[in-house]
C-alpha positions in Angstrom: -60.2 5.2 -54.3 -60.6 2.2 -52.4 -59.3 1.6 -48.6 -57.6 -1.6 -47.4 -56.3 -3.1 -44.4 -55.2 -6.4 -42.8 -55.5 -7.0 -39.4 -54.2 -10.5 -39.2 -51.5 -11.3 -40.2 -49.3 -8.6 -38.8 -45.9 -7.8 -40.9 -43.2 -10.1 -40.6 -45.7 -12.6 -39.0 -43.7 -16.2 -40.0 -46.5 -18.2 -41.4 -47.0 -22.1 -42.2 -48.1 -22.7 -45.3 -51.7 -22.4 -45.1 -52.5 -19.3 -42.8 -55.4 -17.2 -41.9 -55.9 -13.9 -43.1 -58.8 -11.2 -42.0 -59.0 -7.4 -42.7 -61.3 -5.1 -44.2 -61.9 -2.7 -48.0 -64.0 0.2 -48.5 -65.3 2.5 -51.2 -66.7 5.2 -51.4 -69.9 5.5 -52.9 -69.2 2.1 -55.3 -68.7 0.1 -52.6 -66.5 -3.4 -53.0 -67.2 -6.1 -55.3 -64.4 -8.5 -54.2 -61.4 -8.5 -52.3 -58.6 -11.2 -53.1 -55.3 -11.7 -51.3 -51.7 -11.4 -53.1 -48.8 -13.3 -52.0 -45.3 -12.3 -54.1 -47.8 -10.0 -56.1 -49.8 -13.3 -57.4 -54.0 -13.9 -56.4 -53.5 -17.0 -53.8 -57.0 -16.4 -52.5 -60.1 -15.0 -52.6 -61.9 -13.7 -49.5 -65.1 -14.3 -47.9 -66.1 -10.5 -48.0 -69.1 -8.7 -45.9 -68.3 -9.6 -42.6 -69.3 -6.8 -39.9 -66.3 -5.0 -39.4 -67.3 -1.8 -37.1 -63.6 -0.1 -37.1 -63.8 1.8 -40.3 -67.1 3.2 -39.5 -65.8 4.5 -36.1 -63.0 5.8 -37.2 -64.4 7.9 -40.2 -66.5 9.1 -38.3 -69.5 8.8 -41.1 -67.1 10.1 -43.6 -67.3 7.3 -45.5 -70.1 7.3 -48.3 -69.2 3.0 -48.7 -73.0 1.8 -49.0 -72.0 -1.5 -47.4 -70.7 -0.1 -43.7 -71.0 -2.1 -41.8 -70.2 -4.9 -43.3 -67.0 -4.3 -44.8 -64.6 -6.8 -42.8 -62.9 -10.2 -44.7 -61.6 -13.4 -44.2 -59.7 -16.0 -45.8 -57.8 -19.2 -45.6 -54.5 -19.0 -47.9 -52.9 -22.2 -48.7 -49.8 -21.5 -50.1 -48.5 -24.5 -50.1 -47.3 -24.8 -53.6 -44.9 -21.6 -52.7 -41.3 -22.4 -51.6 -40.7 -21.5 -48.2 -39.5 -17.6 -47.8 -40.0 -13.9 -47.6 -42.9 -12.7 -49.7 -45.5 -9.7 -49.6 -48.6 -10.0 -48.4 -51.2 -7.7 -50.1 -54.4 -7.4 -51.5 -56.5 -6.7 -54.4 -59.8 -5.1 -54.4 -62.4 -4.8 -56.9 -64.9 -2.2 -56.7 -68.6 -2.4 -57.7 -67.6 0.5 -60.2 -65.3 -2.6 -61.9 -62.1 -0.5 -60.9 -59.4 -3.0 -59.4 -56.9 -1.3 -56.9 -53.8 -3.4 -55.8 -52.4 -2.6 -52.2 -48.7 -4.2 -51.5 -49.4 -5.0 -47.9 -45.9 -6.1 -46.0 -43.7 -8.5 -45.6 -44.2 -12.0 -43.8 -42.3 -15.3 -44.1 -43.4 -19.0 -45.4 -41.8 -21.5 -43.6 -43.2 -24.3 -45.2 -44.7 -25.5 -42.5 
């Protein structure tokens, strides 16, 4: 299975309508195609994936078998303008190089329309 985190925003973060977001996926020995961010459980952006991201490593140790440490770490701009102001969940959606697609809920945050 895949492993995802976001590192910006933080839950319950109120957000503007177009926001930064930044994290990073990993797979074990498939590694990650793509990783796209949900908002309300709906694709409102697709990341720039690859960055260097040097957490994950450090923290398995060299447990983990993803071909692509270190450059694991992603970043996006979301403009969710289109989305009525409100609470929604932030999560994301990340496609392995095996073609599986793994969906993570994230948390909570808060359009304010902004």
């Amino acid at each position: 299975p895949a492993i995802a985190y976001l590192n910006e925003p933080q839950a319950g973060a109120r957000l503007p309508a177009v926001f930064e977001a930044s994290g990073w996926a990993i797979k074990d020995v498939a590694g990650v195609e793509r990783v796209a961010l949900t908002l309300g459980g709906r694709v409102v952006a697709e990341t720039e994936y690859g960055l260097r991201e040097d957490w994950p490593g450090r923290f398995y140790g060299g447990r983990s078998q993803d071909p692509s440490l270190p450059q694991v770490g992603f970043r996006a701009q979301v403009d969710a303008s289109g989305m009525p102001a409100g609470r929604y969940w932030l999560g994301l959606e990340v496609t392995g190089k095996d073609g599986s697609v793994e969906r993570f809920a994230g948390w909570p945050v808060v359009l304010s329309g902004d």
